[in-house]
N, C-alpha and C positions, 0 to 999 in steps of 0.2 A: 741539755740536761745537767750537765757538770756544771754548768753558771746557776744555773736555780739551784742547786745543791750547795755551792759554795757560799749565794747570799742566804740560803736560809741557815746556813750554819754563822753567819756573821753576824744574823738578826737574831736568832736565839743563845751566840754568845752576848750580845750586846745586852739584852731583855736580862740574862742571868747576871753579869756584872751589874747592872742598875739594881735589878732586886735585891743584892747582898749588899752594895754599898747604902739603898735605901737604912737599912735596917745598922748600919753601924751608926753605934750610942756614942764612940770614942772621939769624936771631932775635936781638935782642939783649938780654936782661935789663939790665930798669931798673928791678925793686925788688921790694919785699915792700910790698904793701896790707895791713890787717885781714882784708880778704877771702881775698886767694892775692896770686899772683905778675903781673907784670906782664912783657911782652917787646912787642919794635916787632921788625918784619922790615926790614933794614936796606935791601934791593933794592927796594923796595916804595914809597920816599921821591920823591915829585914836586913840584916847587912849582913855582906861577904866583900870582905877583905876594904878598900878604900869605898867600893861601892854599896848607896843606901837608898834601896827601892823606897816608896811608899804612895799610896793614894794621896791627892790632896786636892781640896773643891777653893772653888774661886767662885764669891758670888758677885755678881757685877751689878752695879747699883742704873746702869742702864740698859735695855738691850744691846747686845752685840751681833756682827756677823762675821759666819765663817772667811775665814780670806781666800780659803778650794772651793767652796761649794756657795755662799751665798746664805745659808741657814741663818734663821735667827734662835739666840737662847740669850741667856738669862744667867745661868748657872754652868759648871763644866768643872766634872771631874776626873781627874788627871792620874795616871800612873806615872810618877816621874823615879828615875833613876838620875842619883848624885851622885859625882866623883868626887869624895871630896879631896882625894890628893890631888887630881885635874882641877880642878876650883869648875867642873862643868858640869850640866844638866841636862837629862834625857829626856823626853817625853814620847815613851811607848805607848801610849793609847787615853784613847780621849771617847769622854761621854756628855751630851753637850744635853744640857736640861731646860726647858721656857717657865717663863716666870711661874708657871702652876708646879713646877717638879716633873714634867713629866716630859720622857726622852724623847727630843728632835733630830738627834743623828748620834754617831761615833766612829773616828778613826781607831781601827785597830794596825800593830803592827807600822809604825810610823818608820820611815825610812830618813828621816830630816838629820838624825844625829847629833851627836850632843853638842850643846852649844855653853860661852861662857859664861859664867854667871853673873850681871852686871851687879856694881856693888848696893844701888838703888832700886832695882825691879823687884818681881814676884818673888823670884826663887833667892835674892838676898837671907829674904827672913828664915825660909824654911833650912837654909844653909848656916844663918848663924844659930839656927837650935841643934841641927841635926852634926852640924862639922863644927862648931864654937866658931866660925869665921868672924871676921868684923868690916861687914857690911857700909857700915858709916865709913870706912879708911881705905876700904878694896884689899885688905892683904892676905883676904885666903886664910884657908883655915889651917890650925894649928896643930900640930901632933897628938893626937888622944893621950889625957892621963887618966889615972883610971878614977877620976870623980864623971870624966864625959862619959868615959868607956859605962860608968854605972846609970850615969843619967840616960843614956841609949838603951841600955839596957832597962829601963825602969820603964818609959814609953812603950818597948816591946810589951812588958808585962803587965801594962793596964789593961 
């Protein structure tokens, strides 16, 4: 009984994260990967302290599959956590969408841990908006002055 109770509470968290991120207007395109496209939800921006949560969707210009389970999608939207004093990236939880939008799986609660942030993948971009990094050179990002500190904060307040 306590396993049916636990997935239906994973399946109706899952169902409510899809519906709320359906419905966010804030998406903002930050590029073209090899893979697809890349976009941050701009409402979604929190920081404390070096660390900077936020949603961000990756749409993939071909089907993809899970590398645990096998799933196919399309789309996958991401809670990542940034260190940008670590130069590393989390990925808390994952919601994997097929090419119609509509939800094929989600990791909640990822246990993998952060990892660094390579100076040409995914999370380069999202690091040189969110931490000023410089992605093209690898050297990590730079002490917040308060033109960043306002440009993070202005993201929040869209």
């Amino acid at each position: 009984m306590k396993r049916i109770w636990s997935l239906a509470c994973v399946v109706l968290l899952t169902w409510g994260l899809v519906q709320s991120l359906a419905w966010a207007e804030r998406w903002q395109f930050l590029g073209v990967h090899p893979e697809g496209k890349m976009y941050l939800d701009q409402d979604s921006v929190s920081q404390k302290g070096s660390i900077i949560g936020f949603w961000a969707r990756r749409v993939y210009t071909k089907p993809q599959a899970s590398k645990i389970s096998q799933m196919k999608f399309q789309e996958q939207i991401v809670w990542q956590e940034l260190d940008c004093a670590k130069k590393t990236m989390n990925m808390a939880q994952m919601i994997f969408l097929d090419a119609q939008g509509k939800p094929v799986g989600a990791y909640v609660n990822l246990k993998g841990g952060p990892k660094a942030i390579e100076p040409t993948g995914f999370f380069a971009k999202e690091a040189a908006l969110l931490c000023k990094s410089k992605p093209e050179n690898g050297q990590g990002p730079e002490s917040k002055t308060a033109v960043q500190k306002q440009k993070i904060s202005s993201l929040k307040s869209r």
